[in-house]
C-alpha positions as CSV (number, residue, x, y, z in Angstrom):
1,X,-29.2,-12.7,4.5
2,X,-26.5,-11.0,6.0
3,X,-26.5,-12.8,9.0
4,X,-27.0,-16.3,8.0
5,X,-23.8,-15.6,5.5
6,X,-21.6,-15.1,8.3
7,X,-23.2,-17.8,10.1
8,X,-22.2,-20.0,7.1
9,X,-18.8,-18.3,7.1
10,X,-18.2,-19.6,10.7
11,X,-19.0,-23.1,10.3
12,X,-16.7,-23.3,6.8
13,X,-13.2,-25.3,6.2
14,X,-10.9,-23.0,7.1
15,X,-10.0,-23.0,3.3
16,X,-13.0,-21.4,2.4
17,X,-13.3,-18.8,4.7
18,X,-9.3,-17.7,3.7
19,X,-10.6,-17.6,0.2
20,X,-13.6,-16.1,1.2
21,X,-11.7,-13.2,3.5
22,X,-9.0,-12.4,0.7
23,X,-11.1,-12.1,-2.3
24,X,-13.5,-9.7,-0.4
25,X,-10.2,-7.8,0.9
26,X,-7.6,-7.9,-2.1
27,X,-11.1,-6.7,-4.2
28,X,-11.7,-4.0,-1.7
29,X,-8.4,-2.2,-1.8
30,X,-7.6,-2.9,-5.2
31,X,-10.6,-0.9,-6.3
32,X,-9.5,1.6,-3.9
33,X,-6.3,2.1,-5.9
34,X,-8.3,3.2,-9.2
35,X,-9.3,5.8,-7.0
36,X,-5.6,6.6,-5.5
37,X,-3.1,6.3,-8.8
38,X,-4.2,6.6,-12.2
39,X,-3.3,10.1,-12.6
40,X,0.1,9.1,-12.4
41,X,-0.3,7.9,-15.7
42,X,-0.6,11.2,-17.1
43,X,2.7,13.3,-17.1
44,X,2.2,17.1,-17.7
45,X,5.2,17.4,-19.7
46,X,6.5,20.9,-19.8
47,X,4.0,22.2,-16.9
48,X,5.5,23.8,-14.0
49,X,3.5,24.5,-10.6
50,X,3.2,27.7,-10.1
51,X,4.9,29.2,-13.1
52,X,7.9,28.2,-10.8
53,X,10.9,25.5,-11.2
54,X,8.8,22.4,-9.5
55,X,7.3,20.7,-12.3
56,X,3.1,20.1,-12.2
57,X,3.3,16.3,-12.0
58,X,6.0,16.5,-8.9
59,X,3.3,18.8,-7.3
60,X,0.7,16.9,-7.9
61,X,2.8,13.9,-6.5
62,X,3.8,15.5,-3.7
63,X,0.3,17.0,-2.7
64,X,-1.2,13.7,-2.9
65,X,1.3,12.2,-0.8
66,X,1.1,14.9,1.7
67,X,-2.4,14.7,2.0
68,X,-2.4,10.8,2.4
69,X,0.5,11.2,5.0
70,X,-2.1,13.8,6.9
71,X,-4.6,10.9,6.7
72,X,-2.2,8.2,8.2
73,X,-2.0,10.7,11.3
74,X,-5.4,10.8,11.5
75,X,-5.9,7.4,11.1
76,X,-3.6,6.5,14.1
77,X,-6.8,7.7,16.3
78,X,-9.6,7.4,13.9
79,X,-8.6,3.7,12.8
80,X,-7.4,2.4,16.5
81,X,-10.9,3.6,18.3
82,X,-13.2,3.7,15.4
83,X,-15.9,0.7,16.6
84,X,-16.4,-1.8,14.2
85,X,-19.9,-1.5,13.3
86,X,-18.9,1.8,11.7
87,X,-16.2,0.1,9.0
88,X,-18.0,-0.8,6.5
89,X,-20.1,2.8,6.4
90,X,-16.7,4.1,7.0
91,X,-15.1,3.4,3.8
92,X,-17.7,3.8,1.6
93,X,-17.9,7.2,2.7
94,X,-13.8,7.4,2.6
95,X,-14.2,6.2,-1.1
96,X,-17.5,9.1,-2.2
97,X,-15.0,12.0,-0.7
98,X,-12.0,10.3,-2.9
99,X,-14.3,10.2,-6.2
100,X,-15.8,13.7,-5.6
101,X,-11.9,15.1,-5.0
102,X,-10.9,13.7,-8.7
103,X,-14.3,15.2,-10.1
104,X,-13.0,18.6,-8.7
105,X,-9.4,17.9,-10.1
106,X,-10.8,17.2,-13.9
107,X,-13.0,20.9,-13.0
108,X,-9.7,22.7,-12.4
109,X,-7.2,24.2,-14.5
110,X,-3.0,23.6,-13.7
111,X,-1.9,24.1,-10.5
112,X,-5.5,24.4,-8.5
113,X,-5.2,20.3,-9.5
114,X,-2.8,20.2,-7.0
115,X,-5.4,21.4,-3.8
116,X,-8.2,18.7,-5.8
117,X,-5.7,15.9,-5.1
118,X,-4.4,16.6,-1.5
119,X,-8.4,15.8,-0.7
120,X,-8.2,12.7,-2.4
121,X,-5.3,11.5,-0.6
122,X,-6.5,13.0,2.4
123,X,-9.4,10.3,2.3
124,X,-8.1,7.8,0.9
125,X,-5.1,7.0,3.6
126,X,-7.4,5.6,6.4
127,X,-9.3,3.1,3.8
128,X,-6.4,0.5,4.5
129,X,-6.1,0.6,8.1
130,X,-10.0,-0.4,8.1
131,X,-9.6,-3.4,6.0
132,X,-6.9,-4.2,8.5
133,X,-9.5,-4.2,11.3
134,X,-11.2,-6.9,9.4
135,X,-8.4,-9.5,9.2
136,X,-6.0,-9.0,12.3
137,X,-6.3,-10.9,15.3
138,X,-7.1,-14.4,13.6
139,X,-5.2,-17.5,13.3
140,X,-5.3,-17.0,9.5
141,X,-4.0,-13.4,9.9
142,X,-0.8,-13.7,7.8
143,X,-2.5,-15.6,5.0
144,X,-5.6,-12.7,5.1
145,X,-2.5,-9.9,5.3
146,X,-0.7,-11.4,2.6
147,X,-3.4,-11.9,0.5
148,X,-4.3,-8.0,1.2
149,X,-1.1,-7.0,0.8
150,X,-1.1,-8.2,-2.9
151,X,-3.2,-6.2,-4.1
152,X,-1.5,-2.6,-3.7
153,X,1.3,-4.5,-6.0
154,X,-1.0,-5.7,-8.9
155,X,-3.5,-2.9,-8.5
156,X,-0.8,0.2,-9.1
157,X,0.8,-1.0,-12.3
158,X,-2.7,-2.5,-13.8
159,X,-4.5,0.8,-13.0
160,X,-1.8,3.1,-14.3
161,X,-1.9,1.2,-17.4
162,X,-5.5,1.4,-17.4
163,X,-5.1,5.5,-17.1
164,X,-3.2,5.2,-20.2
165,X,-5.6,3.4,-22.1
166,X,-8.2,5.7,-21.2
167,X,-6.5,8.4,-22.5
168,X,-5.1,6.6,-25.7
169,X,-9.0,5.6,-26.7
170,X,-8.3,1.7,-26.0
171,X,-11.5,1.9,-23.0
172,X,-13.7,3.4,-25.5
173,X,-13.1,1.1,-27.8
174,X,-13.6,-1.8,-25.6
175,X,-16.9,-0.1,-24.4
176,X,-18.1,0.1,-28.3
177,X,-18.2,-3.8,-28.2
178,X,-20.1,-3.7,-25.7
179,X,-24.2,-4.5,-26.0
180,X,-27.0,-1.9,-25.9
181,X,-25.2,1.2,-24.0
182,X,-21.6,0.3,-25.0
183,X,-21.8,2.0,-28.3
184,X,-23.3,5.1,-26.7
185,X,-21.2,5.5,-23.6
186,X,-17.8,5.3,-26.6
187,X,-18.6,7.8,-28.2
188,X,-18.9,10.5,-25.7
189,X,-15.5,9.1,-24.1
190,X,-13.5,8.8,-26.8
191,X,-9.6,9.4,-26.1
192,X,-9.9,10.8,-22.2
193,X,-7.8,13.8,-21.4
194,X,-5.4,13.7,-18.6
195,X,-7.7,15.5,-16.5
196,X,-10.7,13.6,-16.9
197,X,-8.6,10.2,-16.8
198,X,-8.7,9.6,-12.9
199,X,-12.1,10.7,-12.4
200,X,-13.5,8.2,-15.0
201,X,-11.1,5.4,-13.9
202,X,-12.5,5.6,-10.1
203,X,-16.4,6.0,-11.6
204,X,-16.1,2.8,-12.9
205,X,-14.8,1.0,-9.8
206,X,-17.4,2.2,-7.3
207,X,-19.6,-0.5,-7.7
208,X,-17.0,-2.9,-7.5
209,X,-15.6,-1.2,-4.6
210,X,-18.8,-1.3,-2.3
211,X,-19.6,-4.8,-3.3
212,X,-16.3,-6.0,-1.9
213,X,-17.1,-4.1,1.5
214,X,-20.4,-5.8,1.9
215,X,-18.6,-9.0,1.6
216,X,-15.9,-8.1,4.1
217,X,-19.0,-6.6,6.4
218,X,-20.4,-10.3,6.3
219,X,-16.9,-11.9,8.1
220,X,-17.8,-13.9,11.4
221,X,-16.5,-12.6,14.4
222,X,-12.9,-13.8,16.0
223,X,-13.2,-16.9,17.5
224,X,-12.0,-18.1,21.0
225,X,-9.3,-19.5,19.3
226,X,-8.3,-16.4,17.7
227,X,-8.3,-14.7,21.2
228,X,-6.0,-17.4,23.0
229,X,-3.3,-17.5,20.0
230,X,-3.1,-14.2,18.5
231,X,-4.4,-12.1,22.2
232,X,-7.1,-10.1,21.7
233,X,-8.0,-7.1,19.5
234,X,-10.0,-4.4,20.8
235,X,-9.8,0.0,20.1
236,X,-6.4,1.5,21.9
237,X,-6.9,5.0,23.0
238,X,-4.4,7.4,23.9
239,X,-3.3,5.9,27.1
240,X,-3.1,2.6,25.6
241,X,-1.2,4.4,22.7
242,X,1.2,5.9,24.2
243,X,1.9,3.1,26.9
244,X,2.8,0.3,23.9
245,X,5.0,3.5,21.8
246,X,6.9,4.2,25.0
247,X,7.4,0.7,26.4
248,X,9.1,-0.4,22.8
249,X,10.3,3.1,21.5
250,X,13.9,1.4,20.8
251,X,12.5,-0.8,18.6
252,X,10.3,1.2,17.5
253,X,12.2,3.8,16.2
254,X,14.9,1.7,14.2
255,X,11.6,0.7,12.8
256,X,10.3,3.5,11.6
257,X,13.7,5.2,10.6
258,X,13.8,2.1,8.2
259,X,10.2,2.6,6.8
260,X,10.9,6.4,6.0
261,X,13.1,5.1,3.8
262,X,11.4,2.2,2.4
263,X,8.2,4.2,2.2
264,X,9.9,6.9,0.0
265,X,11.7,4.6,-2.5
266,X,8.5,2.5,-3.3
267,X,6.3,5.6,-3.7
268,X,8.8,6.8,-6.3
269,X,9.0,4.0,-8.1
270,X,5.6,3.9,-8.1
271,X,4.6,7.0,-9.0
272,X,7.4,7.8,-11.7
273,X,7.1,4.3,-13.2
274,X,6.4,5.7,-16.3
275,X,9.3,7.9,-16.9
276,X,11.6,5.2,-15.4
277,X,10.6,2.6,-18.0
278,X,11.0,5.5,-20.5
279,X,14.4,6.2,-19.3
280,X,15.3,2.6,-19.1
281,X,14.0,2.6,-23.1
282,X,10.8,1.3,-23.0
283,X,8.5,3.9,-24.1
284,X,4.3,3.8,-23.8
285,X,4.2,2.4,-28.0
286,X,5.2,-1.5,-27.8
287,X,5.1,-1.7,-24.1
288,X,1.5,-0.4,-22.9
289,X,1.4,-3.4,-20.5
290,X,5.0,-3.5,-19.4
291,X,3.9,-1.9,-15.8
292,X,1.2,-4.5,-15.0
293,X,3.6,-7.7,-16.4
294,X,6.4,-6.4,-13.5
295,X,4.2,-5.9,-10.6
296,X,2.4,-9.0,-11.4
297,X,5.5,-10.7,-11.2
298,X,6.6,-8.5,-8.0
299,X,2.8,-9.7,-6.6
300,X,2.9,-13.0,-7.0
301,X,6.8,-13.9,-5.4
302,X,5.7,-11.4,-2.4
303,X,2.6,-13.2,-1.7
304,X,3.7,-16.7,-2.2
305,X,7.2,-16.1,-0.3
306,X,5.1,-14.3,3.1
307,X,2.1,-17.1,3.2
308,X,4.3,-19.7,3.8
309,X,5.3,-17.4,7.1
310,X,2.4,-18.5,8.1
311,X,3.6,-22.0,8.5
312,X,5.1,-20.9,11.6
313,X,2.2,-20.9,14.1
314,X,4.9,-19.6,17.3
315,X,4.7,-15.7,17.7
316,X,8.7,-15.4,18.0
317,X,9.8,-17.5,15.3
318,X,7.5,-16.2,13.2
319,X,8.8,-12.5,13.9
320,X,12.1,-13.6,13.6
321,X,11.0,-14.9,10.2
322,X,10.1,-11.7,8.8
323,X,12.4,-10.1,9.7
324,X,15.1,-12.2,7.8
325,X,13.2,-11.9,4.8
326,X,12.6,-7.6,5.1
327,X,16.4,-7.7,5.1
328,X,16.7,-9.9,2.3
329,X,14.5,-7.8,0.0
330,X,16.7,-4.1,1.2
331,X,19.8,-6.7,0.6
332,X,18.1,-7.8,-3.0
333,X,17.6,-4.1,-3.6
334,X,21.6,-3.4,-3.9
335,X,22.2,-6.3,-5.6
336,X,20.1,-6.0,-8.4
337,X,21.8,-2.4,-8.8
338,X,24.9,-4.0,-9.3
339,X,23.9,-6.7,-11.8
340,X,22.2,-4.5,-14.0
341,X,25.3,-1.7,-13.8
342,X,27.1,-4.9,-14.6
343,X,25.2,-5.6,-17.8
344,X,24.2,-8.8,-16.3
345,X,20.6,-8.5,-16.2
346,X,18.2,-5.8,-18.4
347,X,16.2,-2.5,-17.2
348,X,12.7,-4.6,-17.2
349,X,14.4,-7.3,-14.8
350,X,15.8,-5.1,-12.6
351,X,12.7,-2.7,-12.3
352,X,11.2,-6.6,-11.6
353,X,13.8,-7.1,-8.7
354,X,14.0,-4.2,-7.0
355,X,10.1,-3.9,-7.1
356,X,10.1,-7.4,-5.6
357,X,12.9,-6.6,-2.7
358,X,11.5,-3.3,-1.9
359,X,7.7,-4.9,-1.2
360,X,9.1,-7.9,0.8
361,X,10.4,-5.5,3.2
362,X,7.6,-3.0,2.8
363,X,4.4,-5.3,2.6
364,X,5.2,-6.9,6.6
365,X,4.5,-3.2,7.9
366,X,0.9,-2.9,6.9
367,X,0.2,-6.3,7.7
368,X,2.3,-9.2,9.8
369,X,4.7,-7.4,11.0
370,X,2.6,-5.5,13.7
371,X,0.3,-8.7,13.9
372,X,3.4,-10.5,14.8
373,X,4.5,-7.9,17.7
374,X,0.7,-7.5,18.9
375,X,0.9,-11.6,19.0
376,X,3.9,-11.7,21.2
377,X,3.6,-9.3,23.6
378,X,1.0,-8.8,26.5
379,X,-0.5,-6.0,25.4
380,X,-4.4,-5.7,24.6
381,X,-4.8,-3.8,21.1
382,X,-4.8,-3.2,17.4
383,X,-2.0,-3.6,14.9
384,X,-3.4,-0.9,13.5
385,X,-2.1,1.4,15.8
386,X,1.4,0.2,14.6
387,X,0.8,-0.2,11.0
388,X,-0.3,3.8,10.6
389,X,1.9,5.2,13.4
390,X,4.6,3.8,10.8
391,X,2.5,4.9,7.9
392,X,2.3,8.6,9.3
393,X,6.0,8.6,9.2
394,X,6.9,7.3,5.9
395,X,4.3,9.4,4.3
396,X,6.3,12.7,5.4
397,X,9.4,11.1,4.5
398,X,7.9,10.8,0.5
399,X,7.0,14.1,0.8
400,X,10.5,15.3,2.0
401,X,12.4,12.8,-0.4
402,X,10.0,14.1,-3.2
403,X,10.9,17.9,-2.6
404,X,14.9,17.3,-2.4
405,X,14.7,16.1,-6.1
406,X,13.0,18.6,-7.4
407,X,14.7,21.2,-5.6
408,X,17.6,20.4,-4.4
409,X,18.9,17.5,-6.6
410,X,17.1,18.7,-10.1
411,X,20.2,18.1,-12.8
412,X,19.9,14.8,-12.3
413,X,17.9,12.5,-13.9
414,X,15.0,10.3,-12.7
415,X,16.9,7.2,-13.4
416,X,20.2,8.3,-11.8
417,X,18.1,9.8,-9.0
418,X,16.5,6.7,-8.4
419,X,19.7,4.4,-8.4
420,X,21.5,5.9,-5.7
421,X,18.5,5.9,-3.7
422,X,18.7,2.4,-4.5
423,X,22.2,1.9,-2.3
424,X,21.2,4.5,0.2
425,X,17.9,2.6,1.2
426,X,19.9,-1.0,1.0
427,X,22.3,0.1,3.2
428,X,20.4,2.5,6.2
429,X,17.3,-0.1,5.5
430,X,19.4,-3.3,6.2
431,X,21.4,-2.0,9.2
432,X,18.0,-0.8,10.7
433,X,15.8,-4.1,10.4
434,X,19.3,-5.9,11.8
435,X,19.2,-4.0,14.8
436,X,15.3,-3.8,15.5
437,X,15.1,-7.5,15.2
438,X,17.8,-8.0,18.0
439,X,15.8,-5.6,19.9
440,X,12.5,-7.0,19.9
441,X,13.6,-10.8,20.0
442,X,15.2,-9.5,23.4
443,X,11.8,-8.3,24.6
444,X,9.8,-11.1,23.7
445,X,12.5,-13.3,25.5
446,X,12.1,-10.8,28.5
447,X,8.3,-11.2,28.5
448,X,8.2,-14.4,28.4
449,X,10.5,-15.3,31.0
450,X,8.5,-12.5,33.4
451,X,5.6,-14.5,32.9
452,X,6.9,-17.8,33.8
453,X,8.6,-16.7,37.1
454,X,5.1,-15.0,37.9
């Protein structure tokens, strides 16, 4: 069956197999995210790590992160080399270690949470660079990638809200309606403690989550179309490694300078959603969706905005067009500040905004971004290799940008913590994409011109 799916696959519209490609993709990492963020739902109030001045929930942030940043170093040989016969088995495993790491977290009292979720992460970082492997290297690429990317967006605010109606009794009480084991299954879940939350999140979806890789399993192979537009794709060892990271370190490093920040300001939104809403006075009672009606609206402006870069079939202009809009969304990110400092706009709009700036210029890293560089130089390899050498560096910087709050900058608020990050990011994050883009334009130019004379 598997076989003559694919088979089909290769001989359908090209509509069908996009469709085909980003359902079985955006379902596959969505489900991963029930695996990856609903404890931050939960919010330990009044627990410290440690009997010590770092609060639990900052520990447990910051282990997870750390642990997923670990992962994304891994990743950078384990992803690039990893044959592809082996992704599908791959993440199924990646997603058992995940779910058996949140079992251990519900098992263990306070701070031993925080050794329970560094495993988690610690899996759970190489899952995205192996979805990758399935959609780079096609025509369709920045359609696949965008439709990918869309799903971290949606899947964190609608899974974190989920968390919370585990633990408030709504998922119990949707089980009761539900025929023959329903009733049975609400009773003995009831209103979930924060514990128990991610574990049972996750458990229900696994199925989900390996259905979704079979279907990504069943994607044809690249076609010779694929090979002569977008170069082709194979594993990079370390020689090959190194030799693209040295011959475009400039580049390169502006980069990833600008994706340590970027990387650090999305995962606190993320992760402290809750208590920014809070501070921004919109408390759990009235607004138990309010996370999931932002991102969606974050989601859906990101994807529409970087599938139409797809329009834009030559390798240049379509880096040069991603770059303008990362530096429009660390542009949007400053002037949202302002507006709502102004009174202009209201806390929900401008979590919306800045959400929606901060994932146009974040989203092109994991996907078109290094698709686009791969496409327009003469290098043999895997985005990949790009996409988690970034994500190894961004990681850290969380983890660093997480400890200098809680340790360094503790008197102040979340909120006020958050909105001079704000600036800082839209500033150092502008300048940086500016000056990379000049960089590698100039290379491709180079390239290009080598190749003629030769």
């Amino acid at each position: 069956m598997s076989g003559r799916l694919s088979e089909k696959l290769a001989r359908m519209p090209t509509p069908f197999f996009v469709a085909y490609a980003v359902v079985s993709a955006f379902g596959a990492y969505f489900c991963m995210y029930a695996f990856r963020k609903p404890f931050a739902a939960a919010q330990f109030e009044g627990e410290t790590f440690a009997g010590g001045e770092l609060e639990l929930k900052s520990a447990i942030v910051i282990s997870q992160v750390l642990g997923y940043a670990v992962s994304k170093y891994v990743g950078i040989k384990v992803c690039s080399e990893l044959p592809s016969r082996h992704h599908p088995i791959a993440l199924v495993a990646l997603i058992i270690w995940a779910e058996g790491a949140l079992w251990a977290y519900a098992e263990t009292p306070g701070s031993y949470k925080v050794l329970a979720i560094f495993l988690n992460g610690l899996s759970l970082g190489m899952v995205w660079g192996l979805v990758v492997r399935f959609l780079e290297g096609r025509v369709t690429s920045e359609l696949l990638l965008a439709g990918l990317s869309s799903s971290f967006i949606v899947s964190s605010g609608i899974v974190k809200d989920l968390g919370r109606a585990f633990m408030s009794g709504g998922v119990a009480s949707w089980w009761a309606n539900v025929p023959f084991v329903g009733p049975w299954v609400a009773e003995r879940m009831g209103e979930v403690s924060e514990s128990w939350m991610p574990m049972l999140t996750g458990l229900h979806f696994l199925p989900f989550f390996i259905l979704f890789v079979w279907m990504l399993a069943q994607l044809p192979q690249r076609t010779e179309v694929d090979h002569e537009q977008r170069h082709l794709r194979e594993s990079m060892d370390g020689s090959r490694r190194l030799h693209f990271l040295m011959s475009y370190l400039p580049g390169m490093v502006l980069l990833f300078l600008a994706y340590l920040l970027l990387t650090a300001y999305r995962d606190y939104r993320d992760n402290f959603a809750v208590e920014l809403f809070s501070e921004l006075g919109y408390p759990y009672e009235g607004n138990e969706s309010i996370i999931t009606q932002a991102e969606i609206s974050v989601a859906v402006g990101v994807l529409v905005t970087l599938a139409l870069l797809n329009a834009l079939r030559r390798s240049r202009a379509g880096l040069i067009a991603t770059f303008v809009v990362m530096g429009s969304g660390t542009a949007m990110l400053a002037l949202s500040t302002l507006a709502m400092d102004a009174g202009w706009i209201s806390g929900f709009v401008w979590m919306t905004l800045i959400g929606f700036g901060s994932y146009l210029a974040y989203v092109p890293y994991g996907s078109m971004l290094f698709e686009r560089l791969m496409a327009s130089s003469a290098i043999v390899g895997t985005a990949v290799f790009g996409i988690y050498m970034a994500d190894a560096v961004g990681y850290t910087g969380s983890v660093a940008m997480l400890l200098f709050k809680d340790l360094v900058a503790s008197e102040m608020t979340r909120l006020d913590f958050f909105k001079a990050l704000t600036y800082v990011m839209a500033i150092v994050g502008t300048i940086c994409l500016a000056a990379s883009c000049f960089y590698f334009v100039g290379r491709s130019k180079e390239e290009e011109s080598k190749a003629s004379a030769s």
